[in-house]
PDB file of N, CA, C and O in Angstrom, chain B, residues numbered from 101:
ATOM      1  N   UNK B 101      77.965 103.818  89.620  1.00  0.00           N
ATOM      2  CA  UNK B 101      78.233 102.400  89.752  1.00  0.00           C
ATOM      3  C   UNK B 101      77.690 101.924  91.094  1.00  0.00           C
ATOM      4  O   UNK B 101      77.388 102.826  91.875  1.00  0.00           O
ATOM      5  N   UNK B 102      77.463 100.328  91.612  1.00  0.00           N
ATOM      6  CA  UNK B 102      76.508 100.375  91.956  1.00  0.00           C
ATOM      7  C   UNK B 102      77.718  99.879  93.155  1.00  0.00           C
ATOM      8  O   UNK B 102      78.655  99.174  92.780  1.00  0.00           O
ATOM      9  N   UNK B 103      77.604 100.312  94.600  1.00  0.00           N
ATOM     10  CA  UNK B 103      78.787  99.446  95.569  1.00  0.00           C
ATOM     11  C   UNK B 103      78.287  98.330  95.783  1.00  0.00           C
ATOM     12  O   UNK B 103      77.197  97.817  95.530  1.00  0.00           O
ATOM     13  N   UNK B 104      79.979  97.732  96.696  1.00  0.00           N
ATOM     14  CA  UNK B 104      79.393  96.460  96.349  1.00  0.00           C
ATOM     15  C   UNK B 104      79.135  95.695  97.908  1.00  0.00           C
ATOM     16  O   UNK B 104      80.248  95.335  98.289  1.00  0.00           O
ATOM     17  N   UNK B 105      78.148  95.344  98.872  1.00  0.00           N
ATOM     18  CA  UNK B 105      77.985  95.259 100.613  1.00  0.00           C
ATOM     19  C   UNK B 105      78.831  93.480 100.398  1.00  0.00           C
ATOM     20  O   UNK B 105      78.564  92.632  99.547  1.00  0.00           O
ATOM     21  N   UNK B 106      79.806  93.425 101.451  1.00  0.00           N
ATOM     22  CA  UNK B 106      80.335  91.635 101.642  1.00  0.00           C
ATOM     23  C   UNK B 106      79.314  91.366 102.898  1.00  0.00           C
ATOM     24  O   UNK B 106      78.672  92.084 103.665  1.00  0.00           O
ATOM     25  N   UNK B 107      79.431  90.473 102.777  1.00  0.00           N
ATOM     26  CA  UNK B 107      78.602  90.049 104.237  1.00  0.00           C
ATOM     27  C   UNK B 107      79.075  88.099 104.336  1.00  0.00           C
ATOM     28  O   UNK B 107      78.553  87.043 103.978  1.00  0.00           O
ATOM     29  N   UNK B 108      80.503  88.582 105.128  1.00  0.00           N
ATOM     30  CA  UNK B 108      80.899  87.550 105.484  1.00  0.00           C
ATOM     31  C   UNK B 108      80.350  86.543 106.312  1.00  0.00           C
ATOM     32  O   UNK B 108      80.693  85.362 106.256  1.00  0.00           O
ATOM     33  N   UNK B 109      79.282  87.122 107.275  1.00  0.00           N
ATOM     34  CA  UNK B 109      77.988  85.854 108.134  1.00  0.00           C
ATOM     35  C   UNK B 109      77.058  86.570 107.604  1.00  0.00           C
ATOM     36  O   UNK B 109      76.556  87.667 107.850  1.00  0.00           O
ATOM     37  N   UNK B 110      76.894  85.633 106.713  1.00  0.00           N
ATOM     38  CA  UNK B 110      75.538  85.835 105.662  1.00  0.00           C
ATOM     39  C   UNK B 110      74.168  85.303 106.243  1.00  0.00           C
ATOM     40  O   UNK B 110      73.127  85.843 105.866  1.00  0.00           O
ATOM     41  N   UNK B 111      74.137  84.298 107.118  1.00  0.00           N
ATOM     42  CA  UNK B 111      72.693  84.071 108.228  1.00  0.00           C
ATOM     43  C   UNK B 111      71.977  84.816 108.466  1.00  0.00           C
ATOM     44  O   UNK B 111      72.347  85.596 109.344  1.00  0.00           O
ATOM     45  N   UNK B 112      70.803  85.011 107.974  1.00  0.00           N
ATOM     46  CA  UNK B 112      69.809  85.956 108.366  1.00  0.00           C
ATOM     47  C   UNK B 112      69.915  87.363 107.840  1.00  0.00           C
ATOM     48  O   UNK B 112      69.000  88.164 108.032  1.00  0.00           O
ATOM     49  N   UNK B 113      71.492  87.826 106.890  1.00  0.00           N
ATOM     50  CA  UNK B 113      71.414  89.141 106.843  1.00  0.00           C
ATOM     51  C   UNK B 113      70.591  90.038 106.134  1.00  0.00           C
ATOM     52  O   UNK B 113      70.833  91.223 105.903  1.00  0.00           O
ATOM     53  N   UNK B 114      69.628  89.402 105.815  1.00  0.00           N
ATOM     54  CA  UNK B 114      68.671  90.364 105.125  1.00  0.00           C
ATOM     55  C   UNK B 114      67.300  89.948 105.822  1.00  0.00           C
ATOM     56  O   UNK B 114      66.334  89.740 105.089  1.00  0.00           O
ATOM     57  N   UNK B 115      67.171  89.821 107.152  1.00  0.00           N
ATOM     58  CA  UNK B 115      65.919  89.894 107.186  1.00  0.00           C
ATOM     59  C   UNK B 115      64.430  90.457 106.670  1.00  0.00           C
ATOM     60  O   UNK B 115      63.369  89.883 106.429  1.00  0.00           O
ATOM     61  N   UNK B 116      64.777  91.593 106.625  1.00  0.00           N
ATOM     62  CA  UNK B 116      63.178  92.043 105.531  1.00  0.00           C
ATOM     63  C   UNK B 116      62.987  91.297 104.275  1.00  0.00           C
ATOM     64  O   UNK B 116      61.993  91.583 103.608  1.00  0.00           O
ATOM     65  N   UNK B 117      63.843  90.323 103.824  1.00  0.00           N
ATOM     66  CA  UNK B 117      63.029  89.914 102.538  1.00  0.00           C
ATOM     67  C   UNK B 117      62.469  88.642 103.316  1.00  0.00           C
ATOM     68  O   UNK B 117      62.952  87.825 104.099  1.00  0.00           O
ATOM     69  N   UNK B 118      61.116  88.877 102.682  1.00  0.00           N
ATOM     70  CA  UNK B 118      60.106  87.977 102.990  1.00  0.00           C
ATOM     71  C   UNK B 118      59.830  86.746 101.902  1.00  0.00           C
ATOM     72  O   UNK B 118      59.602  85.564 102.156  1.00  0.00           O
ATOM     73  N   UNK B 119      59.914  87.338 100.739  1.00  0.00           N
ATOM     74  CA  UNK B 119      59.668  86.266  99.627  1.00  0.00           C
ATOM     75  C   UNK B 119      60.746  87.237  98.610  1.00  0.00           C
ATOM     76  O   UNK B 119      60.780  88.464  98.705  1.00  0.00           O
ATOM     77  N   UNK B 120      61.646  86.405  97.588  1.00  0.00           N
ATOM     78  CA  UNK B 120      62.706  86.883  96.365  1.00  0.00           C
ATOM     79  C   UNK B 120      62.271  85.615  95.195  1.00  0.00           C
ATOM     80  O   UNK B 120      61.601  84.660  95.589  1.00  0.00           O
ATOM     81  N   UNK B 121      62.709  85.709  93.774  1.00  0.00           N
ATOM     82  CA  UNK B 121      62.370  85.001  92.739  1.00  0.00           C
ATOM     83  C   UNK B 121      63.812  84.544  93.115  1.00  0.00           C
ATOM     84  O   UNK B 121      64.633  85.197  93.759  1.00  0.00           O
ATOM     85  N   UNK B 122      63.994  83.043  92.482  1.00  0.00           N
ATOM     86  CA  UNK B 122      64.763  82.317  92.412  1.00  0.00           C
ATOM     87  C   UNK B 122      65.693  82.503  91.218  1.00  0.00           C
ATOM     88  O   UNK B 122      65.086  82.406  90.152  1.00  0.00           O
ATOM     89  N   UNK B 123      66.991  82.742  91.102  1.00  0.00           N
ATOM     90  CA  UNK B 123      67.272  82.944  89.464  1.00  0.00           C
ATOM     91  C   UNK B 123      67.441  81.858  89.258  1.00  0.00           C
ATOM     92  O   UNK B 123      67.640  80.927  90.038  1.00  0.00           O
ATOM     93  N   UNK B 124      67.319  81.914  87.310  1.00  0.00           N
ATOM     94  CA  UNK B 124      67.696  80.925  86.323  1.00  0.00           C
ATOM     95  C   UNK B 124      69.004  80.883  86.140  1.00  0.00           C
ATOM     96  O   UNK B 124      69.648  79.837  86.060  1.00  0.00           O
ATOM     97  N   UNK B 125      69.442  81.957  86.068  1.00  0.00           N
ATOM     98  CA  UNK B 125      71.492  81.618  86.048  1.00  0.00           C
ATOM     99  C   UNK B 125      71.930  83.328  86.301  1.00  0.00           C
ATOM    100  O   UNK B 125      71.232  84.328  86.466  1.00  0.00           O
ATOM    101  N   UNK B 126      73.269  83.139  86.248  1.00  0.00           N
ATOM    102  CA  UNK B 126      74.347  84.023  86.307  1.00  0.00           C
ATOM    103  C   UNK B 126      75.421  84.100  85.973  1.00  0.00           C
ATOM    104  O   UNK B 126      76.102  83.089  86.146  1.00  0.00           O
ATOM    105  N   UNK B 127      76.012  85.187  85.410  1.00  0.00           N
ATOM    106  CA  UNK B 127      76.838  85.246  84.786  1.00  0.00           C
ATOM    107  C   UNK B 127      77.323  86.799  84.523  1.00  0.00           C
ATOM    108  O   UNK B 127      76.607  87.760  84.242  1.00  0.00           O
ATOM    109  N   UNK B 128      79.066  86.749  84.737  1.00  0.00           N
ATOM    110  CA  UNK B 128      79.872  87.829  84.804  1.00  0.00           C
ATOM    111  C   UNK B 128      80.758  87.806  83.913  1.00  0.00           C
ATOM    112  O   UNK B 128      81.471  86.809  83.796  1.00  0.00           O
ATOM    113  N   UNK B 129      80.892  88.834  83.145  1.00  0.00           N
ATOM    114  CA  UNK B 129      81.505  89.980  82.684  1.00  0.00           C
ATOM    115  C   UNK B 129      82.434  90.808  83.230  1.00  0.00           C
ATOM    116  O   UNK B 129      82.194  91.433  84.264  1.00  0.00           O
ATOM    117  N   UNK B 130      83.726  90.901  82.507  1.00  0.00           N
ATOM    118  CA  UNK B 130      84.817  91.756  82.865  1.00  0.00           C
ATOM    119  C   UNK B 130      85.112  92.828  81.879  1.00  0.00           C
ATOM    120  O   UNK B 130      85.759  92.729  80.836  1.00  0.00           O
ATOM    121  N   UNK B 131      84.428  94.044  82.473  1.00  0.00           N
ATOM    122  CA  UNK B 131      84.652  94.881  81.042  1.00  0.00           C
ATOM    123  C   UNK B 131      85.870  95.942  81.314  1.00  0.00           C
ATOM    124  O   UNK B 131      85.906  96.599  82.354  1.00  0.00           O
ATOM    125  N   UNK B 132      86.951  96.062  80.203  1.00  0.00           N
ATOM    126  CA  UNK B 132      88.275  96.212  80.733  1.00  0.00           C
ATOM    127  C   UNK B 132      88.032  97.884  80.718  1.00  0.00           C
ATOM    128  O   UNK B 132      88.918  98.473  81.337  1.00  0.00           O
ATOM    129  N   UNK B 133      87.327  98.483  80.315  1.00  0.00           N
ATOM    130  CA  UNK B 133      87.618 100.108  80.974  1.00  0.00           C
ATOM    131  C   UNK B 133      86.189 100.504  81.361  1.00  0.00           C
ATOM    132  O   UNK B 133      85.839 101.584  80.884  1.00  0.00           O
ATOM    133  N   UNK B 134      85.478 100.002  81.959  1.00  0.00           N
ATOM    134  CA  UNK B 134      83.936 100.026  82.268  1.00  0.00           C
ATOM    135  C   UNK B 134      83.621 101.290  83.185  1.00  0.00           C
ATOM    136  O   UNK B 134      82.685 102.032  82.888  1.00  0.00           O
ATOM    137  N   UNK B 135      84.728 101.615  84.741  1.00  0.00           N
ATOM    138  CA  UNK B 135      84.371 102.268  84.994  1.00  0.00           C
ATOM    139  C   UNK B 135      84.418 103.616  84.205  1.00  0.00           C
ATOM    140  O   UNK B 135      84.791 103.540  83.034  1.00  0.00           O
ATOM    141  N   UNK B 136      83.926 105.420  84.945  1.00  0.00           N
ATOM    142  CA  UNK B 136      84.626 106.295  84.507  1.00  0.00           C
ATOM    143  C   UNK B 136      85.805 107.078  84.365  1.00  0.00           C
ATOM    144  O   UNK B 136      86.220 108.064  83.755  1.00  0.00           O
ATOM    145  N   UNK B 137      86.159 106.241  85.168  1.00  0.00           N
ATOM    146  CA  UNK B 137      87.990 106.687  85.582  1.00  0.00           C
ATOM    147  C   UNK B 137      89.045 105.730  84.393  1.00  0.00           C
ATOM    148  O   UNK B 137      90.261 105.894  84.296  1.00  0.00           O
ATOM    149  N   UNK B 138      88.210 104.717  83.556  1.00  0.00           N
ATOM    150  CA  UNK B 138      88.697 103.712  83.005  1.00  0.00           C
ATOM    151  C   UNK B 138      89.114 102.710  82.891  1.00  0.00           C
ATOM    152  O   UNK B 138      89.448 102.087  81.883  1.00  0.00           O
ATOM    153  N   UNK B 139      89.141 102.323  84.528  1.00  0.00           N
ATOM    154  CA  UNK B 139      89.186 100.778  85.315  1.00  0.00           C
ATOM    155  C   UNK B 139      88.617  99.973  85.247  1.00  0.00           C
ATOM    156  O   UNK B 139      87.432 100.225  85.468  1.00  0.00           O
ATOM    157  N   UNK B 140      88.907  98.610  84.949  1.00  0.00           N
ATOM    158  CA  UNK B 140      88.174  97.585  84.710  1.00  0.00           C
ATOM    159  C   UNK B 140      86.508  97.097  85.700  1.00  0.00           C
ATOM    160  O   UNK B 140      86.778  96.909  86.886  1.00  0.00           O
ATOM    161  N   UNK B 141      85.376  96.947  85.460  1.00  0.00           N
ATOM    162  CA  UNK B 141      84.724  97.103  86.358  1.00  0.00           C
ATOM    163  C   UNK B 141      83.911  95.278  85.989  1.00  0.00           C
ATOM    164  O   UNK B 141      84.188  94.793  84.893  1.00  0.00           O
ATOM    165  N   UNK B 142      83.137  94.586  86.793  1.00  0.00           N
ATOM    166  CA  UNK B 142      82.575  93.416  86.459  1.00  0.00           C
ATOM    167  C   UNK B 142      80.796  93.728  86.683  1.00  0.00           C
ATOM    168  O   UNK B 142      80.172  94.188  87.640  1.00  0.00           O
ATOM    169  N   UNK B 143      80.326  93.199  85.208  1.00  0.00           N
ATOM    170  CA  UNK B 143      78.890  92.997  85.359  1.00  0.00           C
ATOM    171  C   UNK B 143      78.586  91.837  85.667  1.00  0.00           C
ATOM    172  O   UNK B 143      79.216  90.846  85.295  1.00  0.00           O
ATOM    173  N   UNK B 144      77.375  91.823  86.532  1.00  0.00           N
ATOM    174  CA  UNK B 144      76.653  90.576  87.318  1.00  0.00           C
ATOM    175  C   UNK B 144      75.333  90.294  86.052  1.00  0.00           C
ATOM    176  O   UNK B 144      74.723  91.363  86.066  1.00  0.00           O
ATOM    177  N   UNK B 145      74.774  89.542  85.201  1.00  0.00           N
ATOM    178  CA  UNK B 145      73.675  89.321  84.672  1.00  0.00           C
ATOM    179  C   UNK B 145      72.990  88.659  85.581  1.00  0.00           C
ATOM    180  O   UNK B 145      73.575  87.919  86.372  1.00  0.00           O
ATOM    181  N   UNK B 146      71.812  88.804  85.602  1.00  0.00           N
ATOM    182  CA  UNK B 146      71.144  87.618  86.565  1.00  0.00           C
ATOM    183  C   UNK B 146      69.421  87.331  85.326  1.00  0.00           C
ATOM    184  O   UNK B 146      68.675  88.150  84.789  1.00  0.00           O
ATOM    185  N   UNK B 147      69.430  85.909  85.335  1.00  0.00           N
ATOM    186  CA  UNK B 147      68.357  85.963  84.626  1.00  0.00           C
ATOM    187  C   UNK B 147      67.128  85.421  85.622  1.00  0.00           C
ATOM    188  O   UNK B 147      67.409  84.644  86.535  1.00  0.00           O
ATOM    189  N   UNK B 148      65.796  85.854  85.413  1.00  0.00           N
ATOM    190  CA  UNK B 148      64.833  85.787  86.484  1.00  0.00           C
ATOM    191  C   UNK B 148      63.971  84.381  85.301  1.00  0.00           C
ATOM    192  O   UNK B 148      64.076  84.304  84.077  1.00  0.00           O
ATOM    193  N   UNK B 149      63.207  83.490  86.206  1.00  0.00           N
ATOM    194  CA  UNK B 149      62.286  82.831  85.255  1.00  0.00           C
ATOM    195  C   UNK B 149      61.064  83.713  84.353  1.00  0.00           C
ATOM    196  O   UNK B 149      60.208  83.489  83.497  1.00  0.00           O
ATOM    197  N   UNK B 150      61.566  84.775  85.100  1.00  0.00           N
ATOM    198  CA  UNK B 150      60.006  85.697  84.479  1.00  0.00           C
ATOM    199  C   UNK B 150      60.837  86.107  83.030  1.00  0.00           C
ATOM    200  O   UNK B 150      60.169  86.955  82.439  1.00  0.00           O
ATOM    201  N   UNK B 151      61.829  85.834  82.440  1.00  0.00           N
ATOM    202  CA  UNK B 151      62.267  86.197  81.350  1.00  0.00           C
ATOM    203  C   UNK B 151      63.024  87.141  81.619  1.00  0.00           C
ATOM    204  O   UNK B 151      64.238  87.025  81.454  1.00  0.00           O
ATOM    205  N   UNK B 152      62.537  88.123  82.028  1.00  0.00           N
ATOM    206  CA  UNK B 152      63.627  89.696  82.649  1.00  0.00           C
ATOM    207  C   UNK B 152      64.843  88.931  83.185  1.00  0.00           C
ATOM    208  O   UNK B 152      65.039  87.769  83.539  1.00  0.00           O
ATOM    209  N   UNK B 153      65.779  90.348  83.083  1.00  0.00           N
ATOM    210  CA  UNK B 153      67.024  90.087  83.354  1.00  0.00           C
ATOM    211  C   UNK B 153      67.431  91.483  84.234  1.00  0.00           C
ATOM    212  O   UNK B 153      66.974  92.626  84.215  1.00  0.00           O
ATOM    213  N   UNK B 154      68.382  90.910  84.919  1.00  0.00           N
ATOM    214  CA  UNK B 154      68.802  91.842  85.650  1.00  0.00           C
ATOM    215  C   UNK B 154      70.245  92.300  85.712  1.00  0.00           C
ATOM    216  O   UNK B 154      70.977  91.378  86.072  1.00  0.00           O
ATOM    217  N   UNK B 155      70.725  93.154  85.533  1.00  0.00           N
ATOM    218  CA  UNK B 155      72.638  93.766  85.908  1.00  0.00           C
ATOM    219  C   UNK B 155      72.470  94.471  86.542  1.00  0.00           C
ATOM    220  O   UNK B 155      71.508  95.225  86.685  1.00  0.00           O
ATOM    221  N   UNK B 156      74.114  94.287  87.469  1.00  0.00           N
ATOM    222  CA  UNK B 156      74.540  95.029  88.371  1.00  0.00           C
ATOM    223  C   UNK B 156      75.680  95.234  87.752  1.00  0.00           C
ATOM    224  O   UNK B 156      76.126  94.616  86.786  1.00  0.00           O
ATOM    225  N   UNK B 157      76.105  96.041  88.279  1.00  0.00           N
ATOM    226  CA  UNK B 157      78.041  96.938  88.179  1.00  0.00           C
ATOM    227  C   UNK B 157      78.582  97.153  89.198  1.00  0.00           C
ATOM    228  O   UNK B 157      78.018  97.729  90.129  1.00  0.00           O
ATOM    229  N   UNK B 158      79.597  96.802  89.231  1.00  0.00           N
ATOM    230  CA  UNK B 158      80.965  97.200  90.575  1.00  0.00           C
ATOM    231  C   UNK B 158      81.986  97.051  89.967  1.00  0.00           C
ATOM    232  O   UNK B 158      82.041  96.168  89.111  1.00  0.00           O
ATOM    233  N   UNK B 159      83.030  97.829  90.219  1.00  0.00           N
ATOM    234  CA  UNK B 159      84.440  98.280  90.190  1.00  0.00           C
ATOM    235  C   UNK B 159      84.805  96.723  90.695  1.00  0.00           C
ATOM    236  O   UNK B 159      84.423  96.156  91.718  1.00  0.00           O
ATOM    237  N   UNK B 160      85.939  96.078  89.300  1.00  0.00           N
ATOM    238  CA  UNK B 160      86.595  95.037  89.350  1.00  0.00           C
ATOM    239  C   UNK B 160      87.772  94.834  90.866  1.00  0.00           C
ATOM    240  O   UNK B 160      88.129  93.702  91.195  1.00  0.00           O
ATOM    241  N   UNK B 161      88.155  95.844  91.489  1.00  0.00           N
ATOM    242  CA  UNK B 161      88.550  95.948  92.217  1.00  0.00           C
ATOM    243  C   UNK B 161      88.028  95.756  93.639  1.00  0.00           C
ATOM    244  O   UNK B 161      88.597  95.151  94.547  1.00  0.00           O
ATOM    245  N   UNK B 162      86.599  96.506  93.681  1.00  0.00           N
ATOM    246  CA  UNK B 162      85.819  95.699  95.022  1.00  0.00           C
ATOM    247  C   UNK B 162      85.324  94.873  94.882  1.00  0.00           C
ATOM    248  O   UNK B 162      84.681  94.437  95.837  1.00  0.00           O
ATOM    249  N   UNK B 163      85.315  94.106  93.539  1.00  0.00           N
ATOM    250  CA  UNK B 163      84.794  92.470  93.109  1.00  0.00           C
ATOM    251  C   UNK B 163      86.010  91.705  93.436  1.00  0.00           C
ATOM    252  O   UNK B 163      85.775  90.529  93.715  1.00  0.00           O
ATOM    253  N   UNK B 164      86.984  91.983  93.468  1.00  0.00           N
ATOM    254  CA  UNK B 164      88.405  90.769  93.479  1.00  0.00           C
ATOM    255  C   UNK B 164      88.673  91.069  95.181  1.00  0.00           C
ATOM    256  O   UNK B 164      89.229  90.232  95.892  1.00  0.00           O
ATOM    257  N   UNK B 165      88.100  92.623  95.784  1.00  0.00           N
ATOM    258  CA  UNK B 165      88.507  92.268  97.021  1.00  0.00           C
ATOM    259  C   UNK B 165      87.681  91.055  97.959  1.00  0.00           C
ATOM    260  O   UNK B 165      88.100  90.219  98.760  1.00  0.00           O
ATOM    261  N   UNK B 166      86.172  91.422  97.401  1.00  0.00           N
ATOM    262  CA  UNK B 166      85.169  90.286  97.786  1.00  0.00           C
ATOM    263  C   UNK B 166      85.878  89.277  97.907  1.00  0.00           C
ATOM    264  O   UNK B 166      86.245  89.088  99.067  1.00  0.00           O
ATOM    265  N   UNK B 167      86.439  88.086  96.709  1.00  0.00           N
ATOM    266  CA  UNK B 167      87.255  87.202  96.612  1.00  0.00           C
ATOM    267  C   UNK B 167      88.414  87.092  97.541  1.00  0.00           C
ATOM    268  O   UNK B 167      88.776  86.064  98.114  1.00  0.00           O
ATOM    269  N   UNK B 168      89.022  88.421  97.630  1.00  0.00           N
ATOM    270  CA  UNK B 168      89.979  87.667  98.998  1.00  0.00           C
ATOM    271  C   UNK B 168      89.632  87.960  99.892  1.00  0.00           C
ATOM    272  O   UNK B 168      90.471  87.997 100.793  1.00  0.00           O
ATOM    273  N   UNK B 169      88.011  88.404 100.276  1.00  0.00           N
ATOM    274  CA  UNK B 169      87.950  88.631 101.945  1.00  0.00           C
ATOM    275  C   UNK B 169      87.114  87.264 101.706  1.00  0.00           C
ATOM    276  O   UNK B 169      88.148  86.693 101.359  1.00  0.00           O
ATOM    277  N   UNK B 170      86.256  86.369 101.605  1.00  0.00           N
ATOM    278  CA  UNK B 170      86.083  85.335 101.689  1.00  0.00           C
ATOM    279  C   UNK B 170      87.173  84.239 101.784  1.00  0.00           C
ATOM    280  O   UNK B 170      86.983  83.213 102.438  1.00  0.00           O
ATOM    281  N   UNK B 171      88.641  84.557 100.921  1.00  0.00           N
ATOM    282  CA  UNK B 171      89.314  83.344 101.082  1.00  0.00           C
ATOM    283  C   UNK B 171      90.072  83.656 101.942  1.00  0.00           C
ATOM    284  O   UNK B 171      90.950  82.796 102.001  1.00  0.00           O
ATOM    285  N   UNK B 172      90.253  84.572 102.792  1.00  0.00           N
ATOM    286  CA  UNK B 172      90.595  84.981 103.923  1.00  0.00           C
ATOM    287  C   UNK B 172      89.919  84.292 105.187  1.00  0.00           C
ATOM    288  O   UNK B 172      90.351  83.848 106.251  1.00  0.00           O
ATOM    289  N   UNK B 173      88.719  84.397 104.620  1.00  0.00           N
ATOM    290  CA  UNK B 173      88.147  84.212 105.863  1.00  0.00           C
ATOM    291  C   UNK B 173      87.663  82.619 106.199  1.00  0.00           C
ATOM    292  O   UNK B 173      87.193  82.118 107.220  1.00  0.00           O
ATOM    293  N   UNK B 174      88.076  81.923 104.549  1.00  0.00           N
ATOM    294  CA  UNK B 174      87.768  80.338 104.515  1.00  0.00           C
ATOM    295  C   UNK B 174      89.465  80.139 103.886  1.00  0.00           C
ATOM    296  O   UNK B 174      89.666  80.234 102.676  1.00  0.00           O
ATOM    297  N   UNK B 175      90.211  79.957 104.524  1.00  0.00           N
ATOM    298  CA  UNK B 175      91.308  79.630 104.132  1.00  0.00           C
ATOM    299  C   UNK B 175      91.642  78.404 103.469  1.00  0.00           C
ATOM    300  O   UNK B 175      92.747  78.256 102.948  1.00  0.00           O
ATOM    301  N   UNK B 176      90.695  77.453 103.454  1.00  0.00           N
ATOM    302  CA  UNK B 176      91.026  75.977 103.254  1.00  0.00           C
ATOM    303  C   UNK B 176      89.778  75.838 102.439  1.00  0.00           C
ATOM    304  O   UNK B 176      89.277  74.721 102.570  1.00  0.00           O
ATOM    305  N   UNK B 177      89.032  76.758 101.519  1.00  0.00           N
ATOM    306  CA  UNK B 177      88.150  76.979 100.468  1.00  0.00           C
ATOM    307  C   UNK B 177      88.596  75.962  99.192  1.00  0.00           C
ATOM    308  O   UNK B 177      87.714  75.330  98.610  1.00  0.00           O
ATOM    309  N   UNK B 178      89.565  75.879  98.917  1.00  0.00           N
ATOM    310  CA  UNK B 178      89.889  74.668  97.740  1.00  0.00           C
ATOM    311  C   UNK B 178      90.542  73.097  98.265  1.00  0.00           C
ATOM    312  O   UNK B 178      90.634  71.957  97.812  1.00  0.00           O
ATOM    313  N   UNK B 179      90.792  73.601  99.099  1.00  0.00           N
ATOM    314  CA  UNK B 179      91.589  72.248  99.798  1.00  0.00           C
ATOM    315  C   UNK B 179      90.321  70.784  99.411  1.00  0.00           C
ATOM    316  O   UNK B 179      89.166  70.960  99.024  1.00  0.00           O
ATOM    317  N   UNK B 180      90.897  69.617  99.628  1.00  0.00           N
ATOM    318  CA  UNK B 180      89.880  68.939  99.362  1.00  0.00           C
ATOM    319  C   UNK B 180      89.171  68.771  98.313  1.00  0.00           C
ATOM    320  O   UNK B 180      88.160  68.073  98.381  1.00  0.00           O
ATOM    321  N   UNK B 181      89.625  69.483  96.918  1.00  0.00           N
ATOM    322  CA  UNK B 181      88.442  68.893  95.797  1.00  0.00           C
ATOM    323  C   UNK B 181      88.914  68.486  94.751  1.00  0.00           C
ATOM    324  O   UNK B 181      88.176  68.041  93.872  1.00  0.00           O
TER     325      UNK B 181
END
């Protein structure tokens, strides 16, 4: 399975990419015993304009922690809408 990097100051953190394709959309998947241990894990689809498609995998668990280390770190993320 594939881990999953947060990068809470996201500015600049990937400098070596020079040029990336833009996706057409995205879209996740919760598959309820995905990993091998049998834990729920979430697929990322990503569709490219070139037609290809792309997935990723991570353990539903370092996907939901993502989610609260961002709203951790933006506490007032819904406020306002």
């Amino acid at each position: 399975m594939i881990p999953l990097s947060i990068h809470l100051d996201g500015d600049n953190c990937w400098p070596e990419m020079k040029e990336w394709i833009e996706a057409e959309g995205l879209q996740i998947a919760v598959l309820p015993g995905g990993t091998s241990s049998g834990r729920p894990s979430v697929t990322i689809r990503i569709e490219l304009p070139t037609g290809e498609t792309v997935l990723a995998q991570t353990s539903a668990r370092l996907f939901c922690s993502a989610g609260r280390m961002i709203t951790s770190r933006y506490p007032d993320l819904f406020e306002g809408d």
